[in-house]
C-alpha positions as CSV (number, residue, x, y, z in Angstrom):
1,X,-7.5,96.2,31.7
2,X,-4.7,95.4,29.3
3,X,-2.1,94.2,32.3
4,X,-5.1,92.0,33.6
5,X,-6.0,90.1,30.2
6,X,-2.5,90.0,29.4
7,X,-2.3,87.9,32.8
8,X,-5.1,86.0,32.0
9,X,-3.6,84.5,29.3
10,X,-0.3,83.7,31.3
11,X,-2.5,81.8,33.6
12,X,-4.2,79.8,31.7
13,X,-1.5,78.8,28.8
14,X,-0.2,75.9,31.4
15,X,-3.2,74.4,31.9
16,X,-3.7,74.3,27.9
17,X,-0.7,72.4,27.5
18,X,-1.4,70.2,30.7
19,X,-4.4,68.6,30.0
20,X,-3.1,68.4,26.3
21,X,-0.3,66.2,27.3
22,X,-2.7,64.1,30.0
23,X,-4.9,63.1,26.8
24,X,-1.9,62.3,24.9
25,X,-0.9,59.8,27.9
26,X,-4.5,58.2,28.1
27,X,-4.2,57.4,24.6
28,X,-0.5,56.2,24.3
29,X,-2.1,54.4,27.6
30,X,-5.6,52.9,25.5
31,X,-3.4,51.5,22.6
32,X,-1.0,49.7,24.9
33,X,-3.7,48.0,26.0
34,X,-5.4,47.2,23.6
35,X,-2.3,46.0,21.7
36,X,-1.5,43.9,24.4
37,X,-4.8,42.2,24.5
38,X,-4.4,41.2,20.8
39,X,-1.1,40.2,21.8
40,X,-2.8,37.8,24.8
41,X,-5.9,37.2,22.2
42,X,-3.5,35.7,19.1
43,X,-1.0,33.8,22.1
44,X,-4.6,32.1,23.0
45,X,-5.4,31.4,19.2
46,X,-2.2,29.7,18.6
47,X,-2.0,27.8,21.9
48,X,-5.7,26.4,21.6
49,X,-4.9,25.8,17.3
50,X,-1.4,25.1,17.3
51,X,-0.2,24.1,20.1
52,X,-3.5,22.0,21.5
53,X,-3.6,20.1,18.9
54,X,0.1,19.1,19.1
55,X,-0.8,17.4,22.4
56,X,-4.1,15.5,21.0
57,X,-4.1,12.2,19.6
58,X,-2.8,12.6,16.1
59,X,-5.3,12.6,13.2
60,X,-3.9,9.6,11.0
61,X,-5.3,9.1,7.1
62,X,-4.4,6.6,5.0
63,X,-4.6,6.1,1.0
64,X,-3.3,4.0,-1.3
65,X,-5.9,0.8,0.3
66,X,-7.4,-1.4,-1.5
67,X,-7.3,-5.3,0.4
68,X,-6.7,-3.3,4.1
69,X,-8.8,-1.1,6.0
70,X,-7.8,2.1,7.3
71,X,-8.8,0.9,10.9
72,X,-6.7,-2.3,10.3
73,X,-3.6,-0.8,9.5
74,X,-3.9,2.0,12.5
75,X,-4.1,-1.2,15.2
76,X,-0.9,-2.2,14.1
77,X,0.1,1.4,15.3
78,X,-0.9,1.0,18.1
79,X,2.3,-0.5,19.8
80,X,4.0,2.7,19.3
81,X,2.2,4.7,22.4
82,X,1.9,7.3,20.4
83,X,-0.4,9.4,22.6
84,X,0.1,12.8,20.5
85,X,1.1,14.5,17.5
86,X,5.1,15.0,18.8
87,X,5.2,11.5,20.0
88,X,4.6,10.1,16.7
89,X,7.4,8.7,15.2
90,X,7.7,8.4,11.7
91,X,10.2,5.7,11.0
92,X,8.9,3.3,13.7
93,X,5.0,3.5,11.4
94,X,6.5,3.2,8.7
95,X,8.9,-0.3,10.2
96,X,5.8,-1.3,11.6
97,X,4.0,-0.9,8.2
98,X,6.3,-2.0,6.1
99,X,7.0,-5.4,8.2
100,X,3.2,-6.5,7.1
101,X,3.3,-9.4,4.3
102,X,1.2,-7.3,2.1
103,X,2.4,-3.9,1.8
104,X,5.4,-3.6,-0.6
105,X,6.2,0.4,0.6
106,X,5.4,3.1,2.7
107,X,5.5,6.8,3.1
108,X,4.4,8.4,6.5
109,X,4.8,12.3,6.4
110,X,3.6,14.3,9.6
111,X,1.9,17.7,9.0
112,X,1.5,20.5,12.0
113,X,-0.1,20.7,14.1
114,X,-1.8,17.5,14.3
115,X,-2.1,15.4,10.9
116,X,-0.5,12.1,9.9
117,X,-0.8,10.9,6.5
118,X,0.6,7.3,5.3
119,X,0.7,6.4,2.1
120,X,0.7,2.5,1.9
121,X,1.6,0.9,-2.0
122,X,-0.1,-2.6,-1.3
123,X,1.9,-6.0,-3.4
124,X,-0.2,-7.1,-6.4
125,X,-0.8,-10.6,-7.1
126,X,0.4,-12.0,-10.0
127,X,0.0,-15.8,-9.2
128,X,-1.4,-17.7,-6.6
129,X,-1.3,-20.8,-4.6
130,X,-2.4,-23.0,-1.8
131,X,-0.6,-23.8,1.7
132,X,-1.6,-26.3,4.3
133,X,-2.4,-24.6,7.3
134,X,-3.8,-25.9,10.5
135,X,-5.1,-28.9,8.6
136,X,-6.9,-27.2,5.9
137,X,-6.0,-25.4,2.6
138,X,-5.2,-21.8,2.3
139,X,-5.0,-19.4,-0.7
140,X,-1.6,-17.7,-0.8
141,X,-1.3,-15.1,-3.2
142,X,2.5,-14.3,-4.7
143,X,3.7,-10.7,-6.4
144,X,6.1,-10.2,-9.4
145,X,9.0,-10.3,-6.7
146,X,8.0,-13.7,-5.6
147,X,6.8,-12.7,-2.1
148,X,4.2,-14.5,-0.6
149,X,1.7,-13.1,1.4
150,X,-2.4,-13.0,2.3
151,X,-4.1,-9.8,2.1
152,X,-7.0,-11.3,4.3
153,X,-9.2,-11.8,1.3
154,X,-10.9,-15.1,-0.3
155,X,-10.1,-16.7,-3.6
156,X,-9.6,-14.2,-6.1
157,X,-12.6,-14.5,-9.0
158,X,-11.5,-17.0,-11.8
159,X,-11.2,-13.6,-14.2
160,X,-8.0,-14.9,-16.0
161,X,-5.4,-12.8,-14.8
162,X,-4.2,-14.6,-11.7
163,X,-3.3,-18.1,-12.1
164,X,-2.9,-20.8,-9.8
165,X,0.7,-22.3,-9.2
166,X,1.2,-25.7,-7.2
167,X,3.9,-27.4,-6.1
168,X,6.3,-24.8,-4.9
169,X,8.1,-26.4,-2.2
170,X,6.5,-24.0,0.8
171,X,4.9,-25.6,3.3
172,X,4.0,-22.8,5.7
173,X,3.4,-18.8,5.1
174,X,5.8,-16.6,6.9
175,X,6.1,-13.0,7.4
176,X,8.0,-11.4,4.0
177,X,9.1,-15.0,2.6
178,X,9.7,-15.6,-0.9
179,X,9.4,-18.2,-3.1
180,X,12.8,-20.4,-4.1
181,X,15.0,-18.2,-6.5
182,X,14.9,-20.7,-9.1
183,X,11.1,-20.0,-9.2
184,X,11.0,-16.2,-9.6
185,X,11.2,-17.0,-13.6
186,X,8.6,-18.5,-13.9
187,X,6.7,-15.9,-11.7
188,X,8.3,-13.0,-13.8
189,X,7.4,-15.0,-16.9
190,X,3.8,-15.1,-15.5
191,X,3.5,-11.4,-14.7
192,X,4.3,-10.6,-18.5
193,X,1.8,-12.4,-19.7
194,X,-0.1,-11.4,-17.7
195,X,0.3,-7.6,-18.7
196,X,-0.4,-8.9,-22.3
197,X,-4.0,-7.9,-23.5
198,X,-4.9,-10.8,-24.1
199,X,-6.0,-13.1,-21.1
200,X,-3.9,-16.2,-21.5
201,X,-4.9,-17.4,-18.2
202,X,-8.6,-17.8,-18.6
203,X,-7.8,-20.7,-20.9
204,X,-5.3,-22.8,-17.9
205,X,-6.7,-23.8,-14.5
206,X,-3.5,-24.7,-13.0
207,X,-0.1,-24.1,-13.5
208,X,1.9,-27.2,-12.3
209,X,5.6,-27.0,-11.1
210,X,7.3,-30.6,-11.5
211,X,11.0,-30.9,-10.0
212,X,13.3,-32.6,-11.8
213,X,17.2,-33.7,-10.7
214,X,19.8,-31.8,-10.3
215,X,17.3,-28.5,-9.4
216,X,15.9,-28.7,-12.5
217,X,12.1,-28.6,-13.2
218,X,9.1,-28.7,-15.8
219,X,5.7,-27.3,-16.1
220,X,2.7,-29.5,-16.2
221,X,-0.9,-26.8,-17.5
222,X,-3.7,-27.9,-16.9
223,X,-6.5,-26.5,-19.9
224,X,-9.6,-25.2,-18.2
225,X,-12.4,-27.7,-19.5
226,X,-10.3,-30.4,-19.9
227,X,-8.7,-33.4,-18.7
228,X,-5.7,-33.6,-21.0
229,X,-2.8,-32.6,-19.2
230,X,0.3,-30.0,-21.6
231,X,4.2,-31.4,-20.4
232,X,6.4,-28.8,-21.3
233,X,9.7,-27.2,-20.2
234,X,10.5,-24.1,-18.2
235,X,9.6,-21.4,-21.0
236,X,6.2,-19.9,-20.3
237,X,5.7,-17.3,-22.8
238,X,2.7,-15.7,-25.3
239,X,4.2,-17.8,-28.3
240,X,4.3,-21.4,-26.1
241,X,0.7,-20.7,-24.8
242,X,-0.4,-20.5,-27.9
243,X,1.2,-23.2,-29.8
244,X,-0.2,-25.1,-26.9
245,X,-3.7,-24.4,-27.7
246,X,-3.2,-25.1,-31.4
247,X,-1.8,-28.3,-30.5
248,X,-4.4,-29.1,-27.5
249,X,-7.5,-28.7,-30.4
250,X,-6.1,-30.3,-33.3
251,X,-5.2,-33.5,-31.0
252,X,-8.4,-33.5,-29.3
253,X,-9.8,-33.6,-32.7
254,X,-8.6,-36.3,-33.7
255,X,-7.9,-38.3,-30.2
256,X,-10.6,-37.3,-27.7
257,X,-9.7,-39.6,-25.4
258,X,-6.0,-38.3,-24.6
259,X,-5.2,-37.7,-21.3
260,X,-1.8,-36.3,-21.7
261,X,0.0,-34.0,-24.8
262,X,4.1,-33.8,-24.3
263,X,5.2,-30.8,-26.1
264,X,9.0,-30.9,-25.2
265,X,12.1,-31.6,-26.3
266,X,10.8,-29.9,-29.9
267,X,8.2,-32.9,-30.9
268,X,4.4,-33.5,-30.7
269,X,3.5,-36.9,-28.7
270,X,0.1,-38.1,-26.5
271,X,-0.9,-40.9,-24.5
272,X,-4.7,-41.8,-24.4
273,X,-6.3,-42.8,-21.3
């Protein structure tokens, strides 16, 4: 009895071990599999959300608008064939961007996997005028750097800040042109004033640019409400604006039927109509 028990056990101690070693197999077995199916499951995440998108039309948004649209700006893109995100290529927008009259800067950034963002600094006006174009007048407006340009908008509202200059010697509006460099004084002198809290402008209707020889020239203002003309020289600033409206009442005063007040060379003179 004891030699048979003792061979039981002898028998059966392999099998123990056996099937021990098959379940430790099926298990090794189960988590190989099922790591490789999270491997196959976050390969297919990150081709269908990373790498998809890469190969999709780029999503483009814009800020910084305030004359353009969004959907303006992106058909000027459009010569770029940019079918996708990789395709997209930074420097060309921002050429393309940057060649338009009315855009002073750019900054195009690309985000993965799919985003575009342009960030467009439009040129402010700080004086307008009026160009002959195809037989009819056009409102042109200029910035502090004396760059004309149309942001595609009508006359700006008569709210003082912008004023009209005429008789710059342009003729035509082209792509990024400036104004005559002799000129930009006056248009820096204007963008002062017109950062003064006071609203200088509201008070002149036109700002008139008069050549004179030898490249010189003179300002002729125009007084809103009036038909007396101001001559003075070339310095536009708070302290001549307002010894012109000091003069401008006190002569109308007494002479209402002056049609002209000449304020340079340092004397007072008018001429009635």
């Amino acid at each position: 009895m004891s030699d048979y028990m003792v061979s039981g056990f002898k028998e059966y101690a392999p099998v123990t071990k056996k099937t021990d070693t098959d379940s430790a197999k099926k298990i090794r077995i189960i988590k190989i599999t099922f790591a490789v199916l999270c491997l196959l499951l976050a390969v297919e995440v990150i081709i269908y959300k990373m790498a998809v998108p890469c190969l999709d039309s780029p999503k483009v948004t814009f800020s910084g608008l305030h004359y353009y649209s969004a959907h303006e700006l992106a058909q000027s893109l459009v010569s770029m064939n940019a079918s996708n995100w990789i395709d997209f290529d930074v420097s060309q927008a921002a050429s393309i961007l940057n060649s338009i009259p009315g855009i002073e800067a750019v900054t195009v950034a690309k985000r993965f996997p799919d985003k575009i963002y342009i960030d467009v600094k439009e040129r402010q006006a700080v004086a307008m005028t009026f160009l002959n174009e195809n037989g009819r007048s056009v409102p042109v407006q200029i910035d502090k750097n004396g760059v004309l340009f149309s942001a595609n908008t009508e006359v700006p509202e008569r709210d003082g800040t912008v004023p009209i200059v005429s008789g710059l010697p342009v003729e035509h509006l082209s792509g990024g042109m400036r104004i005559p460099a002799k000129y930009l004084t006056l248009i820096e002198q204007i963008a002062h004033i017109r950062s003064l809290p006071q609203k200088y402008f509201a008070a002149i209707s036109e700002i008139c640019v008069v050549p004179k020889e030898y490249g010189n020239y003179e300002l002729v203002l125009i007084p809103v409400n009036s038909h007396t003309r101001v001559l003075t020289d070339r310095t536009l600033n708070e302290e001549a604006l307002q010894y012109m409206m000091v003069v401008l009442d006190v002569v109308n005063s007494i002479e209402p039927d002056v049609s002209e007040i000449d304020l340079r060379y340092g004397a007072v003179s008018y001429r009635k109509r």
